[in-house]
TIRO-2110 file (N, C-alpha, C; in Angstrom, 1 decimal):
// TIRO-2110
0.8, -1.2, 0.0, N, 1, A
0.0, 0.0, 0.0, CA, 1, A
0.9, 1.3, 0.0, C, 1, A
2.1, 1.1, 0.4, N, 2, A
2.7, 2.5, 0.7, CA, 2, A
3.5, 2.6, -1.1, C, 2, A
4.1, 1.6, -1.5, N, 3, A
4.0, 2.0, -2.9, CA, 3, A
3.3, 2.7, -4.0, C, 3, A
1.6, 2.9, -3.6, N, 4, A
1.0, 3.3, -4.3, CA, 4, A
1.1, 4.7, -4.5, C, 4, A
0.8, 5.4, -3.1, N, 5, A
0.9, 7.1, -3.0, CA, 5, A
2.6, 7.5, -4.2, C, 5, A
3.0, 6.7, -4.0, N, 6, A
4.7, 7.4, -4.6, CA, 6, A
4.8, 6.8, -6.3, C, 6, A
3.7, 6.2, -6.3, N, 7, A
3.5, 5.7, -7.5, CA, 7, A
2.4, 7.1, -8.3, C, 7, A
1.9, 7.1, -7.7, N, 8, A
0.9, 8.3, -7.9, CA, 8, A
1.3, 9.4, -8.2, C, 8, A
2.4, 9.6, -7.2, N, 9, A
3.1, 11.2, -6.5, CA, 9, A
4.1, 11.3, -8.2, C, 9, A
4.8, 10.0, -8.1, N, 10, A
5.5, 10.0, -9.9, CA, 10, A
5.2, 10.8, -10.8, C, 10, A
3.8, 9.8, -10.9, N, 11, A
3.1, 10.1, -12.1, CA, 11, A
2.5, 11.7, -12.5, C, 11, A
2.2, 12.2, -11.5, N, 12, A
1.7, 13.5, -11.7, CA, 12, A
2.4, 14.8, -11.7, C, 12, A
3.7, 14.4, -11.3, N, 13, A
5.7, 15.3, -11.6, CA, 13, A
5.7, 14.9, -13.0, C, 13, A
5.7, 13.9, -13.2, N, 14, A
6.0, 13.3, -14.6, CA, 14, A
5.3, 14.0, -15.7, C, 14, A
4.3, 14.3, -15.4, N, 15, A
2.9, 14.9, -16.2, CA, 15, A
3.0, 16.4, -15.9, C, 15, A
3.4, 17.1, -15.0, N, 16, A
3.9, 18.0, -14.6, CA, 16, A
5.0, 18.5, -15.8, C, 16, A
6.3, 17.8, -15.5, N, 17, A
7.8, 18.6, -16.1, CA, 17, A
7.2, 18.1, -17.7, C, 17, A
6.8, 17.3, -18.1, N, 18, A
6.5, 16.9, -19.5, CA, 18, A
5.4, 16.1, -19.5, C, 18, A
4.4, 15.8, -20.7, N, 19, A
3.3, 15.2, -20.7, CA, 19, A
3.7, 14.1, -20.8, C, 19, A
3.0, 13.4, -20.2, N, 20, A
3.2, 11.9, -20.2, CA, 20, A
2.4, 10.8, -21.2, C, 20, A
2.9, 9.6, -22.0, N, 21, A
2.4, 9.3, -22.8, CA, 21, A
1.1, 9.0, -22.7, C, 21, A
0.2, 8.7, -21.4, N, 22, A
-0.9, 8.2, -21.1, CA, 22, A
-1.7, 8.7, -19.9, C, 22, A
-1.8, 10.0, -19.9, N, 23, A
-2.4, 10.6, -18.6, CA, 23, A
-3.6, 10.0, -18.2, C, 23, A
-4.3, 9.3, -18.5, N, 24, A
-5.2, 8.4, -18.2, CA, 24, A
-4.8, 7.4, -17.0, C, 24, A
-3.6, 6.9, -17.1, N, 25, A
-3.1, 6.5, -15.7, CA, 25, A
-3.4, 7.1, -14.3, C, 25, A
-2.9, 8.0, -14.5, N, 26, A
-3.5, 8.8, -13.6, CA, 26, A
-4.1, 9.1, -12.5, C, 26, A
-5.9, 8.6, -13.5, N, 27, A
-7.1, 9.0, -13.5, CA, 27, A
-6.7, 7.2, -12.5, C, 27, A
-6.5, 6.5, -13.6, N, 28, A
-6.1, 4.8, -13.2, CA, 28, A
-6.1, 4.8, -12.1, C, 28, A
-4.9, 5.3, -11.7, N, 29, A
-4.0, 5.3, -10.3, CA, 29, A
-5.1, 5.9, -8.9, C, 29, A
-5.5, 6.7, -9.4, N, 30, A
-6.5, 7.1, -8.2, CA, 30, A
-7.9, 6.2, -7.8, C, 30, A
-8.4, 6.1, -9.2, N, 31, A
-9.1, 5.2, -8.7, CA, 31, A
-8.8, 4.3, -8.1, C, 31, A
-7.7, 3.4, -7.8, N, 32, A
-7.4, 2.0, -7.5, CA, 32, A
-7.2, 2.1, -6.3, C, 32, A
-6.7, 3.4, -6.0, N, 33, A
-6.0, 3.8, -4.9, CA, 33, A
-7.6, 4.0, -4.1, C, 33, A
-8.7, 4.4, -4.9, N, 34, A
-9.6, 4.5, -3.7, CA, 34, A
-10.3, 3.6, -3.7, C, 34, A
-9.8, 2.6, -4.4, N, 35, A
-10.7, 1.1, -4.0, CA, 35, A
-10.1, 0.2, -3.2, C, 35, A
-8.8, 0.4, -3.2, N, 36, A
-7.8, 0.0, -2.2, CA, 36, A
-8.2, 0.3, -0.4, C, 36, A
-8.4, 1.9, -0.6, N, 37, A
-8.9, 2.6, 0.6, CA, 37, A
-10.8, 2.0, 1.5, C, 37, A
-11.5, 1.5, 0.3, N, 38, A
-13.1, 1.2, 0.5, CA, 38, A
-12.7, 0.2, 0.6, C, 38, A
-12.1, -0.9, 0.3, N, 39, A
-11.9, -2.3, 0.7, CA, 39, A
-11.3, -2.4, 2.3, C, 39, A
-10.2, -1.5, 2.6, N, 40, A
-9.8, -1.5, 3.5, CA, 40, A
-10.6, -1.2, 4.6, C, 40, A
-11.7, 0.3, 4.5, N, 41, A
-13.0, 0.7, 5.2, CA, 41, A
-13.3, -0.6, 5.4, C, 41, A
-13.7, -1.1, 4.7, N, 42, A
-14.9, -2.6, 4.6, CA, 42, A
-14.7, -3.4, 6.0, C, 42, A
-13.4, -3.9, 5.4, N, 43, A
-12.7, -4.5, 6.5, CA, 43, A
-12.9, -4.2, 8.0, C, 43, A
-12.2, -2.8, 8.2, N, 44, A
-12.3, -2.5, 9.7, CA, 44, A
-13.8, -2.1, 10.4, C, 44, A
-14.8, -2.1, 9.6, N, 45, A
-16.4, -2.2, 9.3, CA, 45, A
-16.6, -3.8, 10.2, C, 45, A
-15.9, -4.3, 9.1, N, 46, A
-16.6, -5.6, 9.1, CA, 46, A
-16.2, -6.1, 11.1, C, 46, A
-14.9, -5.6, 11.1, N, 47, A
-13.9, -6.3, 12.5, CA, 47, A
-15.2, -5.6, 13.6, C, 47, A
-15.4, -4.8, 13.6, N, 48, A
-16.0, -3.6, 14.8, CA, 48, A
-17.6, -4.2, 14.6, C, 48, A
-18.2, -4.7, 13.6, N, 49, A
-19.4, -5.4, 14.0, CA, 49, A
-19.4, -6.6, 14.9, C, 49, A
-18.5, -7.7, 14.3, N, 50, A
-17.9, -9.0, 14.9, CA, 50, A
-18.0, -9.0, 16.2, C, 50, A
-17.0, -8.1, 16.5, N, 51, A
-16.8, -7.4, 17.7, CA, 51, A
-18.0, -7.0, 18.6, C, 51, A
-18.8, -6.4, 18.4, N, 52, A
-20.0, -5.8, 18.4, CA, 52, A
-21.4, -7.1, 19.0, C, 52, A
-21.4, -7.6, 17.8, N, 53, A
-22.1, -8.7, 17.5, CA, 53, A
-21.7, -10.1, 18.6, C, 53, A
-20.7, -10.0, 18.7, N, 54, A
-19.9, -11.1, 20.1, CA, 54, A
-20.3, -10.5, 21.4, C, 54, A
-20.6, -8.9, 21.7, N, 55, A
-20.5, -8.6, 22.5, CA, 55, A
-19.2, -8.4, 23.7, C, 55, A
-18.4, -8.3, 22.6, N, 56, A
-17.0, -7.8, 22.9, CA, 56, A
-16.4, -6.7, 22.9, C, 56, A
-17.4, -5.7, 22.4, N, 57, A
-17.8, -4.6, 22.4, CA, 57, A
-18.5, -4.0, 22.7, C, 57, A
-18.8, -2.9, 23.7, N, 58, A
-19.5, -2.0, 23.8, CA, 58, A
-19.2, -0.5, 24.2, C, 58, A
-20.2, 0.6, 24.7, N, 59, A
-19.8, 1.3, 25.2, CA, 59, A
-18.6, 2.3, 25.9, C, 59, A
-18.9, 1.1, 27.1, N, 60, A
-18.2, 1.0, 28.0, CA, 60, A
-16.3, 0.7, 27.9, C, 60, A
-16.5, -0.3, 26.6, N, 61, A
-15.0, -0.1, 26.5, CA, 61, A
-14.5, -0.2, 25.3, C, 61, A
-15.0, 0.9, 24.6, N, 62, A
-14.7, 1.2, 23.2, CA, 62, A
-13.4, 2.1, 22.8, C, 62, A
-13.8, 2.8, 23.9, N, 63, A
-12.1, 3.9, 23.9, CA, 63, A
-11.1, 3.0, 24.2, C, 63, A
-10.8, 2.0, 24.9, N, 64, A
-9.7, 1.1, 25.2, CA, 64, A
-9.5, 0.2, 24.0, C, 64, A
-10.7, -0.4, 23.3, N, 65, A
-10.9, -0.8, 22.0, CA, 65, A
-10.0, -0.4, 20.8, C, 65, A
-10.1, 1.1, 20.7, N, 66, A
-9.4, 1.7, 19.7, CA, 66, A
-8.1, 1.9, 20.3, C, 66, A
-7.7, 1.8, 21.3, N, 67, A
-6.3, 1.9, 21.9, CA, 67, A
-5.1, 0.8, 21.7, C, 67, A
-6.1, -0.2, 21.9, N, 68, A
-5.4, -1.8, 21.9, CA, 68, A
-5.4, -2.4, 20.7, C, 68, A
-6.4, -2.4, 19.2, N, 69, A
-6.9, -3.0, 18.4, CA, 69, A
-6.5, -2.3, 17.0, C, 69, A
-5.6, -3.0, 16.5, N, 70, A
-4.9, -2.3, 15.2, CA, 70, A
-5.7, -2.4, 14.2, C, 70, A
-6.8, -1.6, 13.7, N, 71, A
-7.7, -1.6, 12.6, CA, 71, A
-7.0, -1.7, 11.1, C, 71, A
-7.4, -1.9, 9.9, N, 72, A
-6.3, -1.8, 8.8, CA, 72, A
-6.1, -0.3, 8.5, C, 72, A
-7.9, 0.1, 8.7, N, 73, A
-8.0, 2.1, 8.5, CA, 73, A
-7.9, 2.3, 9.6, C, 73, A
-8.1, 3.7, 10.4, N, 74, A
-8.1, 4.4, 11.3, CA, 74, A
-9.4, 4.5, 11.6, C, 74, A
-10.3, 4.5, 12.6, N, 75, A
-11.7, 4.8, 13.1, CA, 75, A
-11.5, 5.6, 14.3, C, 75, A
-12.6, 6.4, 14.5, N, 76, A
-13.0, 7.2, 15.9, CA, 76, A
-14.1, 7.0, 16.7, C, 76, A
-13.9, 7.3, 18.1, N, 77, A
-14.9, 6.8, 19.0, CA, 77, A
-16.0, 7.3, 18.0, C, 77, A
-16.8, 7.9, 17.9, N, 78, A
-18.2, 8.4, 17.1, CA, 78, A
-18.5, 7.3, 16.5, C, 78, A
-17.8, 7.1, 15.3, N, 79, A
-17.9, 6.1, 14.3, CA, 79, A
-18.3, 4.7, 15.3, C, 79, A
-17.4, 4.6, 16.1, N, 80, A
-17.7, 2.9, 16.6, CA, 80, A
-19.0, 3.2, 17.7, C, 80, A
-19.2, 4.7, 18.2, N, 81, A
-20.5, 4.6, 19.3, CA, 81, A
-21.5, 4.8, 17.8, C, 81, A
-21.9, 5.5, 16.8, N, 82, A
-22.6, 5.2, 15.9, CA, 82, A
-23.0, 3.8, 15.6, C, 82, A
-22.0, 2.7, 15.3, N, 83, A
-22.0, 1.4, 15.0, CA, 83, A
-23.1, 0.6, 16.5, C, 83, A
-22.5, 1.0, 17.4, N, 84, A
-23.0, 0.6, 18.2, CA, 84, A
-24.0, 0.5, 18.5, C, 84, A
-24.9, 2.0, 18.4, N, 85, A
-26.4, 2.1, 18.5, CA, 85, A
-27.3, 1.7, 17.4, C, 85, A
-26.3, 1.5, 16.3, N, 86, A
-27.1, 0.7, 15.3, CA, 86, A
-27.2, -0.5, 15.1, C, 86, A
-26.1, -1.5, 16.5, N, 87, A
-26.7, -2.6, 16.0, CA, 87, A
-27.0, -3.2, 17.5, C, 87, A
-27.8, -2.3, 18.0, N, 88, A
-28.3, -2.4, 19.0, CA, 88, A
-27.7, -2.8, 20.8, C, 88, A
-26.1, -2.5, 20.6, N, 89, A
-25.5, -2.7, 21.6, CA, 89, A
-24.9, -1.9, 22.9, C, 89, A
-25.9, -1.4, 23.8, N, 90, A
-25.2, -0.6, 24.0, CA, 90, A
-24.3, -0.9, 25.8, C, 90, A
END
């Protein structure tokens, strides 16, 4: 994943100092890059329901949750007390 940004970061210097044969890459590159990003969302979605749905989660110790619990994205208390009251855990 960390190859991509610098792959990106290239291409757009590259297109920058001189046109580049295929600036459509580009366009390529970003997209991939934010489906790379939504898949990843998905994921740490999916971990925080699990969680949730086990009752391994709640309220109560959600802040320690995001302390201890390496998501693949980043999440915030909100997001996971949101989650929570939606799937009925509180």
């Amino acid at each position: 994943m960390s190859r991509l940004p610098k792959k990106l970061q290239s291409l757009k210097f590259a297109h920058a100092v001189s046109a580049i044969e295929n600036p459509n890459r580009i366009r390529a590159e970003k997209k991939f890059k934010a489906k790379l990003m939504t898949e990843l969302h998905d994921r740490s979605r999916q971990i925080v329901i699990e969680k949730i749905k086990a009752k391994e989660l709640t309220n109560f110790n959600a802040r320690e949750f995001l302390s201890t619990h390496r998501l693949p994205t980043p999440m915030n208390l909100d997001k996971i007390k949101k989650m929570l009251a939606q799937y009925g855990n509180s």
